[in-house]
Residue, then its C-alpha position, 0 to 999 in steps of 0.5 A: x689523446x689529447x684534443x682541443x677546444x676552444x673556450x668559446x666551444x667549451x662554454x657553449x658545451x657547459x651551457x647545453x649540459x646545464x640546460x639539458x640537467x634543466x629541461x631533464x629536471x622539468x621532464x623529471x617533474x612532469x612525469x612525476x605529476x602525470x604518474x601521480x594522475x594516472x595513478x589518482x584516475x587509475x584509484x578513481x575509476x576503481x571506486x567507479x567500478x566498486x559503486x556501479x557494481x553496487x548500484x547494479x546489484x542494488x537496481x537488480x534487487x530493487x527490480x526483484x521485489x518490484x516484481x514480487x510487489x506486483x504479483x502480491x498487488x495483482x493477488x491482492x486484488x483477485x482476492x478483493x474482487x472475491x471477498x467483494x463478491x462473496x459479501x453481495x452473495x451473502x448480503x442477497x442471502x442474509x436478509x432478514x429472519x422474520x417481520x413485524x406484522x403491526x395489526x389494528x384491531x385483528x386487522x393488518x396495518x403495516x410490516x416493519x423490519x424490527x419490533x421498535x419500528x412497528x411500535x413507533x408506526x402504531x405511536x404515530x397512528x395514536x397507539x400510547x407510548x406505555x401501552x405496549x403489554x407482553x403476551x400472556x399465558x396461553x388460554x388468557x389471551x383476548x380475542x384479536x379483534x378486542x386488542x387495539x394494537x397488536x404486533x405479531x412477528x412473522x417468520x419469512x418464508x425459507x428463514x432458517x430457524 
């Protein structure tokens, strides 16, 4: 079969086919572009997904030793209270095992707590600084009422021995 058209008809034809090879090009090219996005956001949100995964699991760790520091914290506290307890009992049970009983002449002066405190009482009460003699054989002794200073340790009542 044979048609006709004319040359007019004929040209705008050829116009519209290139015209649509162009507008097809172009949807071509855009499709191309939106799959390369969608194919970027697709890889996007996976890393997303991977590094949620990854703070969650690290968040979920972070709260279970949270969890362990608080309780080692709140035992580390009771045994504070405990160790702290446990010192005032023994500093109130820990006093001292005897006293020193500085006597003037056979008669009481002053107790002090060690032996150098007793000594330095007597000192500022006029005793020498060298006169201090160590006790002799038992039977050589003075009578006490014949010794200027004398200190005597005392044991307190209840100290072990």
């Amino acid at each position: 079969m044979i048609a006709i058209v004319r040359t007019r008809t004929l040209r705008a034809l050829r116009a519209g086919i290139a015209e649509a090879e162009a507008a097809t090009a172009a949807a071509r090219i855009e499709a191309r572009t939106a799959t390369d996005s969608a194919i970027r956001a697709e890889n996007a949100l996976e890393d997303l997904r991977s590094t949620h995964a990854s703070s969650t699991a690290e968040a979920a760790r972070a709260q279970g030793e949270l969890e362990a520091l608080r309780a080692q914290v709140l035992l580390d506290t009771e045994d504070r209270a405990a160790l702290r307890m446990l010192l005032r009992t023994a500093r109130k049970s820990a006093g001292p095992q005897q006293v020193f009983v500085l006597l003037h002449y056979g008669r009481f002066h002053s107790v002090h707590g060690t032996r150098e405190d007793a000594e330095k009482a007597a000192e500022r009460d006029g005793a020498h600084p060298d006169g201090w003699l160590t006790q002799g054989a038992p039977g050589t002794q003075r009578p006490e009422a014949e010794v200027t200073w004398r200190i005597q340790p005392m044991p307190i009542a209840g100290a072990a021995r």
